[in-house]
N, C-alpha and C positions, 0 to 999 in steps of 0.2 A: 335447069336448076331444080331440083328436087324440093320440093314442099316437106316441112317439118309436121308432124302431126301436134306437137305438141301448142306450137305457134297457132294451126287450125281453131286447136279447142281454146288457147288462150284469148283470144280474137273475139271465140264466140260467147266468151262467159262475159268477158267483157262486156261486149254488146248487148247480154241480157241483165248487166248490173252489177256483176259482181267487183270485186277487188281480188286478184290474182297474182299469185305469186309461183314462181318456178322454185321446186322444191327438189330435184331432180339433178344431178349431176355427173360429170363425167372423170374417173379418179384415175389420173394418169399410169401411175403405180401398177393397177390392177390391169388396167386398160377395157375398161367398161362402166355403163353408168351406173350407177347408187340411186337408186328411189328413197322419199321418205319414209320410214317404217319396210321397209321391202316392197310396197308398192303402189307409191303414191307420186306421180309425177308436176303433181301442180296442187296447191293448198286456195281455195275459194275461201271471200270472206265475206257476210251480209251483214255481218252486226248481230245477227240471232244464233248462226250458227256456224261451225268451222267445219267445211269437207273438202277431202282429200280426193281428185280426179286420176285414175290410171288410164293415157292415152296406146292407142297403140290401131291396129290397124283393124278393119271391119272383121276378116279372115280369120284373124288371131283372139278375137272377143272371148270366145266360152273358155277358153287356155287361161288366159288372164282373170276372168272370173274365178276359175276353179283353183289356180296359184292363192290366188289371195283370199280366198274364202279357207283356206289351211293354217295362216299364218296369224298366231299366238297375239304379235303385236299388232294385227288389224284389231282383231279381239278386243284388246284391250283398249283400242281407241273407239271401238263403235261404245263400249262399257261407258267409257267416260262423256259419250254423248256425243261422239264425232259420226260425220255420216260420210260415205264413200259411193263414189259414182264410177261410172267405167265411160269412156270414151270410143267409140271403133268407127275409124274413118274408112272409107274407099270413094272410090272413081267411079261415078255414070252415068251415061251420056255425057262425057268429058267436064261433071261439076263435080266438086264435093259432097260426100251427102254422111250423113253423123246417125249414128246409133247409139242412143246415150241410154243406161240402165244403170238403176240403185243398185249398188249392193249390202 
C-alpha cells in the first residue's frame, strides 16, 4: 500500500496542535489535482495564524519551492498575512523522515 504524503504531514501537524484541513483536490474533468491558490495542499489553523502547507516528496523540494515563490496568488496571501510552509518527505533506513521549510 503506498503511503500518501499528504496524510504524513496531516498526521504530523496534528500531533504538533494544529487543526487541519485538506485543501487540495482531485478534478475529475481535467484529471489532476487543484491545490489552494496553485499550491497549497493543506490549510493549518492555531487561532493566531492561517498557513497554507505544499506537500510533496523530499527530491522534489527546491522544484516546489521555486513554482510557488513565482505565483502572484501566493503573493498575495503572504501580503494579507498568511504564511506558507513546504513539506518534503522520503524514506531512511525504512522510516519516514520530514524536511519542513518556510517560505
Amino acid at each position: 500500500m503506498k503511503t500518501s504524503l499528504s496524510v504524513l504531514s496531516k498526521k504530523y501537524l496534528e500531533k504538533e496542535g494544529y487543526v487541519v484541513e485538506k485543501v487540495e483536490y482531485f478534478n475529475f474533468f481535467a484529471k489532476r489535482r487543484i491545490d489552494l491558490l496553485g499550491v497549497g495542499d493543506l490549510l493549518i489553523l492555531d487561532g493566531k495564524e492561517n498557513t497554507m502547507v505544499q506537500v510533496t516528496s523530499r527530491g522534489n523540494l527546491s522544484t516546489r519551492i521555486a513554482k510557488a515563490k513565482e505565483s502572484d496568488k501566493l503573493k498575495l496571501w503572504l501580503k494579507a498575512g498568511g504564511k506558507m510552509k513546504f513539506h518534503g518527505w522520503d524514506k531512511y533506513k525504512g522510516r519516514w523522515r520530514l524536511k519542513e521549510v518556510w517560505g
